[in-house]
Every structure is written in C-alpha cells, then in structure tokens.
C-alpha positions as CSV (number, residue, x, y, z in Angstrom):
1,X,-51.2,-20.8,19.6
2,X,-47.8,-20.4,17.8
3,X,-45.0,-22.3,17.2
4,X,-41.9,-20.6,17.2
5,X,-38.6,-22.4,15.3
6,X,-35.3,-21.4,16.2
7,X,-32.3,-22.6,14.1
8,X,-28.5,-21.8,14.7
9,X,-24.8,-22.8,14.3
10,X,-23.1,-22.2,17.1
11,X,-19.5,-20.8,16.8
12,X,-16.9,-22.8,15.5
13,X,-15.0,-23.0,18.7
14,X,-17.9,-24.6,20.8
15,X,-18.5,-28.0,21.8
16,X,-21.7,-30.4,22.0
17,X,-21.0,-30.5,25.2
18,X,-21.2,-26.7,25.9
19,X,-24.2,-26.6,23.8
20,X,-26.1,-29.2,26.4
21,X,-24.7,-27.3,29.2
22,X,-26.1,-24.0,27.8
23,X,-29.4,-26.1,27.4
24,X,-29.4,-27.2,30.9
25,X,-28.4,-23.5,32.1
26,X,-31.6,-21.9,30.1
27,X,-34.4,-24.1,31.9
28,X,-34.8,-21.3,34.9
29,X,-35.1,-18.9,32.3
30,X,-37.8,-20.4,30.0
31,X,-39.5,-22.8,33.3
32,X,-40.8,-18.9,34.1
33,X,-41.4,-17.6,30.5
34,X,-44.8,-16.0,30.3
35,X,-47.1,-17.6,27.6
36,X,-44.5,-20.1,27.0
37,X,-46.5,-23.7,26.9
38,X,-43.6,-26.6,25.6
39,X,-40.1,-26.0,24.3
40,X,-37.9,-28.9,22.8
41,X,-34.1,-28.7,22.6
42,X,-32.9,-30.5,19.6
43,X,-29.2,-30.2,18.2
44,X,-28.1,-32.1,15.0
45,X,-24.4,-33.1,16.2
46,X,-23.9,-34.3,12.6
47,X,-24.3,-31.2,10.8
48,X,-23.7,-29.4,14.4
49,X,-26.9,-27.2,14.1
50,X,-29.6,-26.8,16.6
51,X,-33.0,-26.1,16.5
52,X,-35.3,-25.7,19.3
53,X,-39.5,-25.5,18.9
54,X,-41.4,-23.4,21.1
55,X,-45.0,-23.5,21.5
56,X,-46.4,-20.3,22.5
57,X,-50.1,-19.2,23.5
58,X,-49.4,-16.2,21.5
59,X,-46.8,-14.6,18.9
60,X,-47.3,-11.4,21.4
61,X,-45.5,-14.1,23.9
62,X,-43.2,-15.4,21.7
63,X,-41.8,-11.6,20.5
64,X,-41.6,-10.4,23.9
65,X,-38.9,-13.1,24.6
66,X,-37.0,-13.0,21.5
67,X,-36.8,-9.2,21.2
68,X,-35.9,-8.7,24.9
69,X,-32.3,-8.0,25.3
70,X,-32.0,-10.8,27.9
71,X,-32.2,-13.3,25.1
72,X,-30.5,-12.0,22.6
73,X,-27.6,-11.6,25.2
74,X,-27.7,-14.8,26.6
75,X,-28.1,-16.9,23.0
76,X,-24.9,-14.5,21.7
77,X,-22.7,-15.8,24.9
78,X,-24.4,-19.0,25.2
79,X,-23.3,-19.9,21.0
80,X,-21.2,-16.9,19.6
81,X,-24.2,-16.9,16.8
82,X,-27.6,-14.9,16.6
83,X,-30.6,-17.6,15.8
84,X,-33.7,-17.3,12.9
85,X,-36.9,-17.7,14.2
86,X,-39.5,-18.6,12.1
87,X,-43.3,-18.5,13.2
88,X,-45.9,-21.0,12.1
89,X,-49.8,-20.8,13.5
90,X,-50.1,-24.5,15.6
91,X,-53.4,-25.5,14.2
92,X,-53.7,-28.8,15.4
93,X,-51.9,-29.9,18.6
94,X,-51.6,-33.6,19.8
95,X,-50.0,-34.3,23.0
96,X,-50.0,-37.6,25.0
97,X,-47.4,-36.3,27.8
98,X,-43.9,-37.7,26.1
C-alpha cells in the first residue's frame, strides 16, 4: 500500500465554499478510481491550504491517476493551482470504520 499527500493553494480568487463544492463534485470520479482504497479531504481555512490523503493499493495506482490528463485538468479548473504529491509506503494501517 501507498499513501499519497496532495497539498495546494488554491487561487486567490476562490472561496471555501468553491473548494467543498469542488470536493463534493470529485466523489464520482474517485468513488470509481482503480486501486484507490480511502481518500480524505482536508482544507486548512486558516492558512486556506488543502491537503487530501490517499491510500492506494499501489503507487502504479496512484501515478496512473495523477499523471492522467483528466486530473490534472480538473484540479487546474477545480483551484487555478497544480498540487505536490508526495508518496510515503503505509506500513502499518489501523482502521476502525470512522
């Protein structure tokens, strides 16, 4: 398993309120994501940065989402910003069904 991290700002002219409706408008996408296993939306309204955590059955799975041109697309109209990802091996998983 990997977990993926993806951190961004989105652009300066859009709101929390975009950024939960372009949350809401991404759950088809990922509901049907192959080798997708959990992803978490999390946005810091404070220092108004997001960061969602993916957990992937493999980083083979993970790259074939981020690199497609879908996603790219969609996160660059979805936030006027391109996000880092960062990729960590999931060792140890715990998981009593939030």
């Amino acid at each position: 398993m990997i977990t993926a991290i993806v951190t961004y700002k989105p652009a300066p002219d859009k709101t929390v309120d975009d950024v939960n409706n372009a949350f809401k408008g991404s759950i088809p996408f990922f509901s049907s994501m192959p080798g997708l296993k959990k992803k978490i939306y999390n946005f810091d309204e404070e220092a108004f940065q997001g960061t969602s955590i993916y957990l992937w059955e493999s980083k083979e799975a993970a790259e074939a989402c981020y690199d497609s041109d879908k996603f790219q697309e969609s996160f660059k109209k979805s936030f006027g910003t391109v996000p880092t990802i960062q990729f960590l091996p999931a060792f140890q998983i715990v998981d009593n069904d939030l």
